[in-house]
C-alpha positions as CSV (number, residue, x, y, z in Angstrom):
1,X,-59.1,45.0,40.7
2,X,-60.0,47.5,37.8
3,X,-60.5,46.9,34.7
4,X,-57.2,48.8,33.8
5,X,-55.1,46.8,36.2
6,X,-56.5,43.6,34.1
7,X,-55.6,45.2,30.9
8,X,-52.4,46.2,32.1
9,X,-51.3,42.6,33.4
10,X,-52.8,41.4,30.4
11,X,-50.5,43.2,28.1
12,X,-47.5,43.0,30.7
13,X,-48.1,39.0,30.1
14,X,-48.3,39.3,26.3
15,X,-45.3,41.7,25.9
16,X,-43.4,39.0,28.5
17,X,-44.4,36.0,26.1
18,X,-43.2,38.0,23.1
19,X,-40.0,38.7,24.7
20,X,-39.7,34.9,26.2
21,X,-40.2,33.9,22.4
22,X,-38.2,36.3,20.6
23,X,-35.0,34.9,23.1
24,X,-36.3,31.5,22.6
25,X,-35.8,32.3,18.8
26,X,-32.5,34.2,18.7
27,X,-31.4,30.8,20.5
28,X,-32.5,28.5,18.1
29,X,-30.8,30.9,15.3
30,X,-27.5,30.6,17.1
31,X,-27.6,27.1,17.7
32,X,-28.3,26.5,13.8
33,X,-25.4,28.5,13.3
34,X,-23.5,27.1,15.4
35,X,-24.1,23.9,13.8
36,X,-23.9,24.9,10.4
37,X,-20.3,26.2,11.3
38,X,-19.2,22.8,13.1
39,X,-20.5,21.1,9.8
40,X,-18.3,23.1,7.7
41,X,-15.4,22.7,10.2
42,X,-16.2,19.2,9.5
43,X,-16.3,18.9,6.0
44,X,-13.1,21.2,5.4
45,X,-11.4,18.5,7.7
46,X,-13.0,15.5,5.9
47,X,-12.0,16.8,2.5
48,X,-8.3,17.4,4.0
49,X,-8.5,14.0,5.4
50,X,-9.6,12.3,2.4
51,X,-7.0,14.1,0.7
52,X,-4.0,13.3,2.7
53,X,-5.6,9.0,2.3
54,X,-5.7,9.8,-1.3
55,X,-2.1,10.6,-1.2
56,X,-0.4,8.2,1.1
57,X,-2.4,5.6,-0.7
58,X,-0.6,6.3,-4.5
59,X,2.7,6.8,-2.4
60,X,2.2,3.6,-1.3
61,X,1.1,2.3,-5.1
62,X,3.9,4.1,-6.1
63,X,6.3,2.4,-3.8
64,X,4.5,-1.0,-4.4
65,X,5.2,-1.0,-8.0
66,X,8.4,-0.1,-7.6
67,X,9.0,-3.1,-5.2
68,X,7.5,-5.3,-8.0
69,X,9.5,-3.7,-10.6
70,X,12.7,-4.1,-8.1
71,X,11.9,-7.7,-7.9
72,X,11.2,-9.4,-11.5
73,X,14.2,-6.8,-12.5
74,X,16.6,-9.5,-9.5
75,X,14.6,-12.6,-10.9
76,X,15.7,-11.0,-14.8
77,X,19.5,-11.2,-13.2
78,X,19.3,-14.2,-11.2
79,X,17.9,-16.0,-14.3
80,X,20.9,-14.5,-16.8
81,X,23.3,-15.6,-13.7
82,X,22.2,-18.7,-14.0
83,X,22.3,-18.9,-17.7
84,X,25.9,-17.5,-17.7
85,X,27.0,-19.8,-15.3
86,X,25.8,-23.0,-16.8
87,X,27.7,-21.4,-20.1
88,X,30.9,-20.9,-18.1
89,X,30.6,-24.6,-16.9
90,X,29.7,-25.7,-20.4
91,X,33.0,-24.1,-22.1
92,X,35.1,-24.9,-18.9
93,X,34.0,-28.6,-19.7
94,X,34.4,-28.5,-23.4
95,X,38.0,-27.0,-22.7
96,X,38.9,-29.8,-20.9
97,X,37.6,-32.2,-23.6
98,X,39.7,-30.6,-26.5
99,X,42.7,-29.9,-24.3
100,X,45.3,-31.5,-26.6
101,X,48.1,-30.8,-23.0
102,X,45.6,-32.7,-20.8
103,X,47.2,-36.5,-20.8
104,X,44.3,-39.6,-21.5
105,X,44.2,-41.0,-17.7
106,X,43.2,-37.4,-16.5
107,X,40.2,-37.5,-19.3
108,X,39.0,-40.5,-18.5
109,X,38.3,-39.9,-14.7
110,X,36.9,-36.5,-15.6
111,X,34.7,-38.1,-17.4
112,X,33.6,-40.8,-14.9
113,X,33.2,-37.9,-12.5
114,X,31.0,-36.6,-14.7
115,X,28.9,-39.3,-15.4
116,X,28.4,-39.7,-11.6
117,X,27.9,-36.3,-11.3
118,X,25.1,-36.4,-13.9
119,X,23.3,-39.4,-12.2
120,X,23.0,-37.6,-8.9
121,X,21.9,-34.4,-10.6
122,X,19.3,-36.5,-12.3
123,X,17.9,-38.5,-9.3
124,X,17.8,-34.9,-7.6
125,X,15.4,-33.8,-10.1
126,X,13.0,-36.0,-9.9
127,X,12.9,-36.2,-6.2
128,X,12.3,-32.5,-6.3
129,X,9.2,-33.0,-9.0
């Protein structure tokens, strides 16, 4: 072989390498790319996720408080029922006392009702304590 044929594989090979690397790095540059544009895609969709949490999570405060506020506002009413209740009972009783049309027999087993009444409502206490 001459020496010409030599210098011409020689440079044949070198321009081939340059070429093989030159691919090799246009590769690599897309596949950063690439990846840099799936990390965006990802982030955008973790912010939009995070986002959307965010909101269903002070929906849900929201619709938590107003479950707490819901119920001590039917305890509030349950309590004044109560209250308004044993009044009711209270003047209905002291009605009954005073009622100068109410004969004395009727009076007196009202009030042994009562008393009764009163010792069960007692003994029901405590066994509740």
């Amino acid at each position: 072989m001459s020496t010409g044929a030599i210098i011409a594989i020689v440079i044949g090979a070198i321009v081939l390498i340059v070429i093989v690397m030159a691919v090799a790095k246009r590769q690599q540059v897309r596949r950063l790319e690439q990846r840099r544009v799936e990390r965006d895609r990802l982030r955008d969709e973790s912010r939009i996720r995070g986002a959307r949490a965010d909101r269903e999570r002070a929906t849900s405060d929201e619709q938590a408080a107003a479950a707490r506020r819901q119920a001590a506002e039917a305890e509030e009413r349950s309590v004044r029922a109560r209250q308004e209740q044993m009044a009711a009972q209270e003047h209905e009783a002291r009605a009954r006392e005073i009622d100068p049309d109410r004969d004395d027999d009727d009076r007196d087993d009202r009030d042994d009702r009562r008393e009764h009444s009163d010792d069960h409502e007692v003994a029901g206490r405590t066994e509740q304590v």
